[in-house]
C-alpha positions in Angstrom: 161.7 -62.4 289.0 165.5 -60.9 289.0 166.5 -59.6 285.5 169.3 -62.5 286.0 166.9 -64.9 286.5 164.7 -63.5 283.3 168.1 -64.1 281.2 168.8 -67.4 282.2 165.3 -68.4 281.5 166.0 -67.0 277.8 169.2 -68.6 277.6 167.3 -71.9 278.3 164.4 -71.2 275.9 166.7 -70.5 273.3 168.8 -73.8 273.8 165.7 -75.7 273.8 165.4 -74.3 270.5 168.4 -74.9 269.3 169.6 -78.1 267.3 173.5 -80.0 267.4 174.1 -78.7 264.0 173.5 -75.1 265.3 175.6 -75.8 268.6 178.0 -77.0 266.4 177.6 -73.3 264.2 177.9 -71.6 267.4 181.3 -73.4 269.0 182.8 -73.1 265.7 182.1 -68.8 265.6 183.4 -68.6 268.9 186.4 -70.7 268.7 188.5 -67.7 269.9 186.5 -66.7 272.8 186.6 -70.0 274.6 189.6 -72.3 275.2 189.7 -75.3 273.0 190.1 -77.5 276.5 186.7 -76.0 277.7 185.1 -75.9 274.4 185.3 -79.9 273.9 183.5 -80.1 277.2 180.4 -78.1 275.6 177.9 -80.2 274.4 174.8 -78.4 275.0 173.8 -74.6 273.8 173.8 -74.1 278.0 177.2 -75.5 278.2 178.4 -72.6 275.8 175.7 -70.1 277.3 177.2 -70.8 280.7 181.1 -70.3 279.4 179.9 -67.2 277.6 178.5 -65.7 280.6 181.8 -66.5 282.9 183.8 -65.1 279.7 181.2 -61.7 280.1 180.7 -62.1 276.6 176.9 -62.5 277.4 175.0 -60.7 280.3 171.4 -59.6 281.1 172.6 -55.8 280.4 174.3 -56.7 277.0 173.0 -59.6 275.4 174.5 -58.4 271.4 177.4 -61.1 271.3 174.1 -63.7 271.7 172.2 -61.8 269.0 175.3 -61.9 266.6 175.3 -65.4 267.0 172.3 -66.1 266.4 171.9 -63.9 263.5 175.1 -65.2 261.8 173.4 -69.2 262.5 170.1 -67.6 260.5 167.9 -67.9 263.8 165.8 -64.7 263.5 163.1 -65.7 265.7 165.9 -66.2 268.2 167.0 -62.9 267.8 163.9 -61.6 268.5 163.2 -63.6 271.6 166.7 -61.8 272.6 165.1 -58.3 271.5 161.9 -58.9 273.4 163.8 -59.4 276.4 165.6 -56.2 276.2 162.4 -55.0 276.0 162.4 -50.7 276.8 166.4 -50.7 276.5 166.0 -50.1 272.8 164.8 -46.4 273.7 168.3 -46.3 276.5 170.2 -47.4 273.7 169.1 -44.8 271.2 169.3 -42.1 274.0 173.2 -42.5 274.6 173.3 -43.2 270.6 172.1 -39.4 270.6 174.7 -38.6 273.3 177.4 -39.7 271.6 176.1 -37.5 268.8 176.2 -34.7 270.8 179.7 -35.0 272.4 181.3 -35.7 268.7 179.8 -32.4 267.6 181.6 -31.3 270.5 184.7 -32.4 270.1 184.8 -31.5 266.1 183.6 -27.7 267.6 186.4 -27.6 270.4 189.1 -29.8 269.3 192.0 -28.3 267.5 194.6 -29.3 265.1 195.9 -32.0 267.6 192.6 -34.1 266.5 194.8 -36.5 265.1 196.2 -37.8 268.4 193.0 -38.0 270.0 191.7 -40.4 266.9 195.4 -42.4 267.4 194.5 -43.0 271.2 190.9 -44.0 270.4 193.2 -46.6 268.1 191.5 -46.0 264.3 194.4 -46.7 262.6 196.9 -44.6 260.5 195.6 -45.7 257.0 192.1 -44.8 257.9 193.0 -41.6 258.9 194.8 -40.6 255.8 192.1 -41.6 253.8 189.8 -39.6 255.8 192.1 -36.8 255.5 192.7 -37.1 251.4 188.9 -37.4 250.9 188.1 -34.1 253.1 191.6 -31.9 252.5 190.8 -28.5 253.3 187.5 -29.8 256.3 189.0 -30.2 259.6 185.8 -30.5 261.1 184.1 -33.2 258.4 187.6 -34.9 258.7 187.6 -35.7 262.9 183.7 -36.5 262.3 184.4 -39.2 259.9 187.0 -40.4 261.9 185.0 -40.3 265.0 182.5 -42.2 263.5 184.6 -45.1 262.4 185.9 -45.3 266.1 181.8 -45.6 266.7 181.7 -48.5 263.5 184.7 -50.5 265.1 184.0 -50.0 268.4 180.7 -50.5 268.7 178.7 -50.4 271.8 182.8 -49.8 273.6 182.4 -46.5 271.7 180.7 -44.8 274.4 180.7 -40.8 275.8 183.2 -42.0 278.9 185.7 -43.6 276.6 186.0 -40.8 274.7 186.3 -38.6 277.6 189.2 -40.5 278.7 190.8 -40.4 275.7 190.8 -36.5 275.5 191.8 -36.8 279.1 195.1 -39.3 277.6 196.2 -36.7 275.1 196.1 -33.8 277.7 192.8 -31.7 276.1 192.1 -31.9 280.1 189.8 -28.7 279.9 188.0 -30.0 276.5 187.5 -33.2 278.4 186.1 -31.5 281.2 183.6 -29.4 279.5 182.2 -32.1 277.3 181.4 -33.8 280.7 179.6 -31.3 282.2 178.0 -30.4 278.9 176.8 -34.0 278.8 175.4 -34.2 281.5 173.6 -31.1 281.3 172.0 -32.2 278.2 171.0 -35.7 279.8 169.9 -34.0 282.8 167.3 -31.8 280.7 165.9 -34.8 278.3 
């Protein structure tokens, strides 16, 4: 059976599962995600599984919007029904975790005093960055690692090694950009 297939099975155990008070849970935490015209249709946990797949807020490569769900409705034996289907992804997952590790201690080692720009374009915002910058004044380094790993906190799994690149490549650190590609790779090649 296609991965797809394996998903949509989920989806349906899950709803099975599921009662109308924690349907009603669910359409109320995703209000924003789904127009009020479609979400008065939904009257099934498959109704609002099938609008959050079109909305590609849920898919069979990143299911975490349905595990936040269900977490925030207190449904941990959901959540783990979603975990077992990830299945092996947990060790993918902590792999490009390391990778981003990797290209942020390359950025704080190759990245100059216009850090600041590159943390603007990456959008952590202003106030942050003060505050990051009074708690550390005279670390440069410590300063664009904290602030790097707040884009990671908001972010989330959008904080990746390719965004980053491309936002080196957006504040014209071309070469930096370059090399942290080619470093990366390098380093995933050899694990």
């Amino acid at each position: 059976m296609a991965k797809a297939e394996q998903f949509n099975v989920m989806l349906l155990q899950i709803s099975q599962r599921l009662d109308a008070k924690e349907l009603d849970e669910m359409k109320f935490l995703c209000h924003k995600k789904i127009t009020k015209k479609k979400m008065e249709l939904v009257t099934s946990p498959i109704h609002l599984f099938t609008h959050l797949k079109e909305q590609v807020l849920i898919s069979e490569d990143d299911p975490g919007y349905l595990v936040g769900l269900l977490d925030t409705i207190k449904r941990p034996d959901l959540v783990q029904e979603v975990e077992r289907f990830q299945g092996p992804q947990v060790t993918v997952e902590t792999s490009e975790r390391d990778q981003l590790d990797d290209a942020f201690d390359f950025v704080c080692d190759n990245v100059g005093r216009d850090w600041k720009n590159l943390i603007r374009i990456l959008g952590v915002a202003e106030p942050t960055i003060d505050q990051i910058v009074y708690s550390n004044p005279y670390n440069m380094r410590e300063q664009l690692m904290q602030c790097l790993n707040k884009w990671r906190e908001k972010k989330k799994d959008g904080a990746t090694v390719s965004a980053l690149i491309l936002a080196l490549e957006n504040c014209r650190m071309r070469l930096v950009s370059e090399r942290l590609a080619k470093a990366i790779n390098l380093n995933h090649g050899a694990s």
